[in-house]
Backbone as CSV, one residue per row, in Angstrom:
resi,resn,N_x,N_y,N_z,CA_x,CA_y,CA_z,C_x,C_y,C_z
1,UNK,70.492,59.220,58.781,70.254,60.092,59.912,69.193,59.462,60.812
2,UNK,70.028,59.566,62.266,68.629,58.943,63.337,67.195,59.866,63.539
3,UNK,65.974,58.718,63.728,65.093,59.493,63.710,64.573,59.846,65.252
4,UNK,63.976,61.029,65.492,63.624,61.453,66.429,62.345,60.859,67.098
5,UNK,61.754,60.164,68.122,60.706,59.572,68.189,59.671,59.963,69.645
6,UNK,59.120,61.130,69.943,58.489,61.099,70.999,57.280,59.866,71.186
7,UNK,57.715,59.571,72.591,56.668,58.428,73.184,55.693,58.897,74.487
8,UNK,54.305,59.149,74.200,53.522,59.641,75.250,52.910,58.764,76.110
9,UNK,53.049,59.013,77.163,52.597,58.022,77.984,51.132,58.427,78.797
10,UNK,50.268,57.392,79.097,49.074,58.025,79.832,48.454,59.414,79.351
11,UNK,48.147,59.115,78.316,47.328,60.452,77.606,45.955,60.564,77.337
12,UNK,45.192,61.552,78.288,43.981,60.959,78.066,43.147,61.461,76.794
13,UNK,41.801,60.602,77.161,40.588,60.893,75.928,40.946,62.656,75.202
14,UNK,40.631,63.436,76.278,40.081,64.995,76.725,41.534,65.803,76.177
15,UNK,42.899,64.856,76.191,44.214,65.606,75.637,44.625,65.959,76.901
16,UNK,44.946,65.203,78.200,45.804,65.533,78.877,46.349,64.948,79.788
17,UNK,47.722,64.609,80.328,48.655,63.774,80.760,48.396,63.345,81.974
18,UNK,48.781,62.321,82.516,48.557,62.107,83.988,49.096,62.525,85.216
19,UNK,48.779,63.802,86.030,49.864,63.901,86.670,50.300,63.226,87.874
20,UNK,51.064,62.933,88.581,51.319,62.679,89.246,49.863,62.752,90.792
21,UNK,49.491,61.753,91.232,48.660,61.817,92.368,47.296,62.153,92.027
22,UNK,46.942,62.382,90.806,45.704,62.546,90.105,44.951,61.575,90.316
23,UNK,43.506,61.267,90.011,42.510,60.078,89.491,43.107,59.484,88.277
24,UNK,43.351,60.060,87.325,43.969,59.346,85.711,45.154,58.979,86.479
25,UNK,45.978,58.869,86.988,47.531,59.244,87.195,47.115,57.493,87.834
26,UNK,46.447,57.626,89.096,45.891,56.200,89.681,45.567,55.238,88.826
27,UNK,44.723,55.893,87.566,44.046,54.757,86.421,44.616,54.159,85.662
28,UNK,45.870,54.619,85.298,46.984,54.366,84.781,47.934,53.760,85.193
29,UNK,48.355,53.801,86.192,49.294,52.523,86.898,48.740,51.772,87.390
30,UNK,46.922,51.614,87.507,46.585,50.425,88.011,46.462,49.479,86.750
31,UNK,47.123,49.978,85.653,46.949,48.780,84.306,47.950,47.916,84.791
32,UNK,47.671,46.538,83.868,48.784,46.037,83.607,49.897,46.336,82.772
33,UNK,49.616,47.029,81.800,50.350,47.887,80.359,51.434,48.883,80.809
34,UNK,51.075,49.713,82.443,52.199,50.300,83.234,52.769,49.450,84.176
35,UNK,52.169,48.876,84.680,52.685,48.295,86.439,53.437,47.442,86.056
36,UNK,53.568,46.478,84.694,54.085,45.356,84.409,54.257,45.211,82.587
37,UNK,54.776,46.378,81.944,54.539,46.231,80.332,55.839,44.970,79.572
38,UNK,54.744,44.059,79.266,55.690,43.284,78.631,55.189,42.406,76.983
39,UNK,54.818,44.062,76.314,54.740,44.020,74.761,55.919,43.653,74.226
40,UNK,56.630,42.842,73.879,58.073,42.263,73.135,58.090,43.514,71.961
41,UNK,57.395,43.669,71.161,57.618,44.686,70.079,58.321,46.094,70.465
42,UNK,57.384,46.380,72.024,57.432,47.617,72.141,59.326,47.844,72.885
43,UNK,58.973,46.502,74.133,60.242,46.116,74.625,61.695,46.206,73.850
44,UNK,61.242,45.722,72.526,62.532,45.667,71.515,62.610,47.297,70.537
45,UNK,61.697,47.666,70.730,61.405,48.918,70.193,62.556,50.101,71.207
46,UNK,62.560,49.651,72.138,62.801,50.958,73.469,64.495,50.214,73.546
47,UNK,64.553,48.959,73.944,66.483,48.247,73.626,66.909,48.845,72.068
48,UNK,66.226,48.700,70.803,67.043,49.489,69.462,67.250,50.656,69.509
49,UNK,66.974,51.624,70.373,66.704,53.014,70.528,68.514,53.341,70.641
50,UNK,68.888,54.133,70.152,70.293,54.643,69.781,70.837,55.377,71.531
51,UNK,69.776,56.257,71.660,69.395,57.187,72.714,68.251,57.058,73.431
52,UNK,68.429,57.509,74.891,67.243,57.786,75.527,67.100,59.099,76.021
53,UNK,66.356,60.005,75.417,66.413,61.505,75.749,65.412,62.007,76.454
54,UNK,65.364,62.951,77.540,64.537,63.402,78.439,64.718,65.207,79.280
55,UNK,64.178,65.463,79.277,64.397,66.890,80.221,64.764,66.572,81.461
56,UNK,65.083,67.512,82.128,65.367,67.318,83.569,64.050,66.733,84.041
57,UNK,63.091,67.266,84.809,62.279,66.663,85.750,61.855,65.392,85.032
58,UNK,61.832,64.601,83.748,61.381,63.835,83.296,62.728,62.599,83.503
59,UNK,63.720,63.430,83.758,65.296,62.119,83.938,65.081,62.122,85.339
60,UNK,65.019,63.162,86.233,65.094,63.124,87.756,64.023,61.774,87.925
61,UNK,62.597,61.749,87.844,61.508,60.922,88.183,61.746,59.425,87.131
62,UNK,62.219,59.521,85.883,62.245,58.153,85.651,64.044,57.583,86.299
63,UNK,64.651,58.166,86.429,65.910,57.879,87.005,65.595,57.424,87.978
64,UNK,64.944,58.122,89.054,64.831,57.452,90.011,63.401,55.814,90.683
65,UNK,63.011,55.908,89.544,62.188,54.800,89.836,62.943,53.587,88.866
66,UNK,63.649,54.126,87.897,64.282,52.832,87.308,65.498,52.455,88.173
67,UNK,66.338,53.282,89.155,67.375,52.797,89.076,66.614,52.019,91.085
68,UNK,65.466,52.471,91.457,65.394,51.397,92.706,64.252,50.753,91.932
69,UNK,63.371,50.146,90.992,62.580,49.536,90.913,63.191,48.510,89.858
70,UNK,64.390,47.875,90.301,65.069,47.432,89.443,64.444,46.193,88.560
71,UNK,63.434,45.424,88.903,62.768,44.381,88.241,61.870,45.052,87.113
72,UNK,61.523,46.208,87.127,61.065,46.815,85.629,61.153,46.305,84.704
73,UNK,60.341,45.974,83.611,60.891,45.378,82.989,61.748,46.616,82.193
74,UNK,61.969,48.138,82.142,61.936,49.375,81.413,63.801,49.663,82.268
75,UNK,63.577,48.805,83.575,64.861,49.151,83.646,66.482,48.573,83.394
76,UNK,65.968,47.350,82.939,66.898,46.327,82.214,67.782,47.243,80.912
77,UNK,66.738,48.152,80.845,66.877,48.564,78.945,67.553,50.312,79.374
78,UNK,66.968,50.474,80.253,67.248,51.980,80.712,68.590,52.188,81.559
79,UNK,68.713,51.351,82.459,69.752,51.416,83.401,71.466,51.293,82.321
80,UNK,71.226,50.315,81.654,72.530,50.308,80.585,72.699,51.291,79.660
81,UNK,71.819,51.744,79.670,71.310,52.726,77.984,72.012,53.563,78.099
82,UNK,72.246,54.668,77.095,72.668,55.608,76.602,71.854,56.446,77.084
83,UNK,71.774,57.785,77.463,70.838,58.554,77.615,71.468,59.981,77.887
84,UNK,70.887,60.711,77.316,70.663,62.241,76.979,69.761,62.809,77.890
85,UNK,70.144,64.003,79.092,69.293,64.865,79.590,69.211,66.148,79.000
86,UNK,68.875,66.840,78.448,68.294,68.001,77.692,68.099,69.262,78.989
87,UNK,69.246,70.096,79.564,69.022,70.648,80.981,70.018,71.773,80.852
88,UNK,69.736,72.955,80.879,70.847,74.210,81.032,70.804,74.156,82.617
89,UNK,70.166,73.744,83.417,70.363,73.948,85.019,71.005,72.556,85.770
90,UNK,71.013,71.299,85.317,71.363,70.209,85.555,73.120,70.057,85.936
91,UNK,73.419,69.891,87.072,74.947,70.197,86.974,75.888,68.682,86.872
92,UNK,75.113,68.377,87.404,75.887,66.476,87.195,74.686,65.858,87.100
93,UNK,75.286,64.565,86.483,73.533,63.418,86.060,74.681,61.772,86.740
94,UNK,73.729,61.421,87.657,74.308,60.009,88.551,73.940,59.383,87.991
95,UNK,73.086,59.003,87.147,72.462,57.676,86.703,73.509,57.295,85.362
96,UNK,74.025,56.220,85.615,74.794,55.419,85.226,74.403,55.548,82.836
97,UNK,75.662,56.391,82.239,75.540,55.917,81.124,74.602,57.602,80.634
98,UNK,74.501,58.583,81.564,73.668,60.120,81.070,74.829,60.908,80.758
99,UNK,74.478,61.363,79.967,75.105,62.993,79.125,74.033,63.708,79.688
100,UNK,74.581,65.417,79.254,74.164,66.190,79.670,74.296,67.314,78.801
101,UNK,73.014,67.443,78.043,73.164,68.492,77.083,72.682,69.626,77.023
102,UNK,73.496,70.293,77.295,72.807,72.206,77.776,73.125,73.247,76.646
103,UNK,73.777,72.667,75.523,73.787,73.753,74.357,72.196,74.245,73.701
104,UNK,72.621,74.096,72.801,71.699,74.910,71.653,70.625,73.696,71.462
105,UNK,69.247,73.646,71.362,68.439,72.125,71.466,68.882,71.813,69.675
106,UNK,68.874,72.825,69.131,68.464,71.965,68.013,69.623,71.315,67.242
107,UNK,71.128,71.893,67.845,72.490,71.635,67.542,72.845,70.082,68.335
108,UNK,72.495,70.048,69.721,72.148,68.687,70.202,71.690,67.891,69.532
109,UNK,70.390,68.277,68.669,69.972,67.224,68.537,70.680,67.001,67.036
110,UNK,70.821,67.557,66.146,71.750,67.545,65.028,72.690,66.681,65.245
111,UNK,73.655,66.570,66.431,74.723,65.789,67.024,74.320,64.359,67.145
112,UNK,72.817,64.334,68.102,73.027,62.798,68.064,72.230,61.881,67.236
113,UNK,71.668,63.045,66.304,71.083,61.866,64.506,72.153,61.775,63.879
114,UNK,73.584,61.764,63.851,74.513,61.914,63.312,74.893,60.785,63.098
115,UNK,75.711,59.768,62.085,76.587,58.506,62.312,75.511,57.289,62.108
116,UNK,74.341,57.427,61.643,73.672,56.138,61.250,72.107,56.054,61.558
117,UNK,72.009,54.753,60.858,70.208,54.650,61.282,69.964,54.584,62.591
118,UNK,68.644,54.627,63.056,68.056,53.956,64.203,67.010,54.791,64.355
119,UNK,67.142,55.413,65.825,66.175,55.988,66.438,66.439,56.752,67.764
120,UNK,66.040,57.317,68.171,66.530,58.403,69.469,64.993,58.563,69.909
121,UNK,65.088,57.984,71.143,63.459,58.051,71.931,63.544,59.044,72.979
122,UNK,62.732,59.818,72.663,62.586,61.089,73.420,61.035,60.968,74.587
123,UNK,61.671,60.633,76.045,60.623,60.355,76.942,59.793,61.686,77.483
124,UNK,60.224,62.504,77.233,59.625,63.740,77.821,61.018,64.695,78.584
125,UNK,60.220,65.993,79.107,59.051,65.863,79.368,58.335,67.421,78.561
126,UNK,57.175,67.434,79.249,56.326,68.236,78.426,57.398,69.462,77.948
127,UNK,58.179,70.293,78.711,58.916,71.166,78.195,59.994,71.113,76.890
128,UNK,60.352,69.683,77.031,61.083,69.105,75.931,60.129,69.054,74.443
129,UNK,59.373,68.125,74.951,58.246,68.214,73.862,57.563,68.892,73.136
130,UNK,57.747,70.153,73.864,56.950,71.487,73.189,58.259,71.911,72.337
131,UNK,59.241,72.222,72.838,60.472,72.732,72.042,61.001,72.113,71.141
132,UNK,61.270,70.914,70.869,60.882,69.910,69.841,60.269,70.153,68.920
133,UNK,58.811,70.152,68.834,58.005,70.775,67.863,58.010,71.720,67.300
134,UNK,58.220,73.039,68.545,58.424,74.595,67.962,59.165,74.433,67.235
135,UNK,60.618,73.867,67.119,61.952,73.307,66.002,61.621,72.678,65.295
136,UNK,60.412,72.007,65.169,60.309,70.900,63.839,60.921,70.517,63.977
137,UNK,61.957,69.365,64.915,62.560,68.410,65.433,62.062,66.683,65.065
138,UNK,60.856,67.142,65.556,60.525,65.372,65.950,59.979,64.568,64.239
139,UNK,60.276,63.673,64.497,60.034,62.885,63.089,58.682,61.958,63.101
140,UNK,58.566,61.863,64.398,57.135,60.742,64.772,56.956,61.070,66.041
141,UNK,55.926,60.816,66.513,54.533,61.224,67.430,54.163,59.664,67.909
142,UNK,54.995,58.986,69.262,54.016,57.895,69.160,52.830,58.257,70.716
143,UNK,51.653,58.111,70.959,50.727,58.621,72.177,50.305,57.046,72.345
144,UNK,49.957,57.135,73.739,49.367,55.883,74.155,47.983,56.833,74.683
145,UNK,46.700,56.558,74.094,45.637,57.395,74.662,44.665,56.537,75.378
146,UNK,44.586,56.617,76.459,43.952,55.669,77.426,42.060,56.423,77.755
147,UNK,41.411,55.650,77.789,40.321,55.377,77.841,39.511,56.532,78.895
148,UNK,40.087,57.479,79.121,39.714,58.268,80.136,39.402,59.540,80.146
149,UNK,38.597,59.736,80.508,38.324,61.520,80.499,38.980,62.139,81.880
150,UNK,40.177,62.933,81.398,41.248,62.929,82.946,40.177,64.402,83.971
151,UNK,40.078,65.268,82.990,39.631,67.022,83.354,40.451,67.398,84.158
152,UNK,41.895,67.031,84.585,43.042,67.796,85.670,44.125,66.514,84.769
153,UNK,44.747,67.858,84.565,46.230,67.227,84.074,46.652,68.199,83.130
154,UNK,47.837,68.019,82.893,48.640,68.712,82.044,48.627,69.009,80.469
155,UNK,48.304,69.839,79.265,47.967,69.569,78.324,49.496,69.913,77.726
156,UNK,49.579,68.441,76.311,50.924,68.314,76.020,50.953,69.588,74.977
157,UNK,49.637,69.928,74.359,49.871,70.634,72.646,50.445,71.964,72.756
158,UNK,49.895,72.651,74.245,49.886,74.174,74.637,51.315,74.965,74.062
159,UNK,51.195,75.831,73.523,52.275,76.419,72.890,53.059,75.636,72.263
160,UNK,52.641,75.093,71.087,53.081,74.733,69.915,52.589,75.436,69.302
161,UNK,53.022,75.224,67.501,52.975,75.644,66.448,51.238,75.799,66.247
162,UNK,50.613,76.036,65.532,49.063,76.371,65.886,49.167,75.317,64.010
163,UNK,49.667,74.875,63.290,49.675,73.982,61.953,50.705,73.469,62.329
164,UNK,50.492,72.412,62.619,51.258,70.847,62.942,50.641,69.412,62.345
165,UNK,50.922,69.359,61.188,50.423,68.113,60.558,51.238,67.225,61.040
166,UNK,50.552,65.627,61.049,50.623,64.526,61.355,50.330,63.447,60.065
167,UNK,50.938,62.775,59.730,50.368,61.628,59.206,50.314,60.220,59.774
168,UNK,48.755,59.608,60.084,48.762,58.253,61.037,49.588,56.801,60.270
169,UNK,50.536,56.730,60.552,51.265,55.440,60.518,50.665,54.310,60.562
170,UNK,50.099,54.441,62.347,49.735,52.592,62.698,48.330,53.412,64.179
171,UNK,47.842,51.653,64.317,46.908,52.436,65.238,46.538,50.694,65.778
172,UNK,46.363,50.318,67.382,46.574,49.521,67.338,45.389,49.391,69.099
173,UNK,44.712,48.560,69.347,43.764,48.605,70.502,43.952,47.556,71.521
174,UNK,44.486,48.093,72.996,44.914,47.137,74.123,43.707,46.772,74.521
175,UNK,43.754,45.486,75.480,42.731,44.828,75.570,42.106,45.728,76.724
176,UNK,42.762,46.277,77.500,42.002,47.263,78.299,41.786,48.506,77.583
177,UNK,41.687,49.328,76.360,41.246,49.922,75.371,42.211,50.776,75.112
178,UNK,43.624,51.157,75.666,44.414,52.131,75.008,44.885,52.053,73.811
179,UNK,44.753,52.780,72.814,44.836,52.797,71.651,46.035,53.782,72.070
180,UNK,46.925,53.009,70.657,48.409,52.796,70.589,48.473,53.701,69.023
181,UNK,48.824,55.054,68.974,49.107,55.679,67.950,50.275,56.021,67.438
182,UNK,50.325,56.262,66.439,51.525,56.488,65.399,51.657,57.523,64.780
183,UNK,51.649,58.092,64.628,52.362,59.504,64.007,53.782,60.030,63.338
184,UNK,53.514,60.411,61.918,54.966,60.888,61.587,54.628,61.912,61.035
185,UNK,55.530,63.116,61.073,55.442,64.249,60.789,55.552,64.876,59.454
186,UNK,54.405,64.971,59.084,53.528,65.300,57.315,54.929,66.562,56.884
187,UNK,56.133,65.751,56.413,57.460,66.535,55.677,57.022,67.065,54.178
């Protein structure tokens, strides 16, 4: 059975996401680790991925920067990919290679751990992520927590389960200091 894998991106010190047009949001794409990520591990990590799963506003905004920012290195891997939008309001999905899954979340996701190993990378977004958890869905927790105290942004934990164990996997420090976490879910 495939495993479920949320990947957080830009998460700060304080526990909260970057939003869009923020100070963190700026601090964060002025890395090299966003503007230009070319970790081979992580790279080959995101091409083995079975699936690429996302909520609506999280497929609308990376859809559309992968499919015109085509030298990405994220869109080589994304644009061909397989991918899953997670959307009861979504009526068609253009981006080349999307499903569109508006049933039951946790019957979806039952469907596509089905048929073998791998992995199913779940990009967001926060609404996905919370419902996920509430289901005891996700199998691993990976956060990229960047060096910053954001104080405006979005907090990912809010209405979850209030006992949510974790067990740390791996833990790993970019040269500009984001620490690269691991998480799998204490079964």
């Amino acid at each position: 059975m495939r495993k479920l894998i949320a990947t957080v991106f830009n998460y700060s010190l304080d526990g909260l996401l970057a939003d869009e047009g923020t100070d963190f949001w700026k601090f964060c794409f002025g890395l090299p680790e966003n503007d230009r990520p070319d970790d081979p591990a992580y790279l080959d990590f995101l091409r083995s991925a079975h699936a690429h799963v996302m909520g609506r506003a999280a497929y609308e905004s990376i859809s559309r920067a992968m499919t015109t920012a085509t030298d990405h290195p994220f869109a080589a891997i994304l644009n061909p990919g397989r991918k899953v939008v997670f959307s009861r309001t979504l009526q068609t999905a253009d981006w080349a290679g999307t499903t569109i899954a508006s049933g039951d979340t946790r019957e979806e996701v039952d469907r596509l751990r089905l048929g073998g190993d791998g992995h199913i990378l779940v990009w967001g977004g926060v609404g996905l992520w919370r419902s996920l958890m509430r289901l005891d869905l996700l199998d691993e927790l990976r956060v990229s927590m960047f060096p910053y105290i954001a104080g405006e942004g979005t907090r990912l934990f809010d209405g979850v389960p209030s006992s949510y164990r974790l067990d740390l996997v791996s833990s790993a420090t970019s040269d500009n200091g984001i620490l690269e976490l691991r998480y799998r879910r204490h079964r």
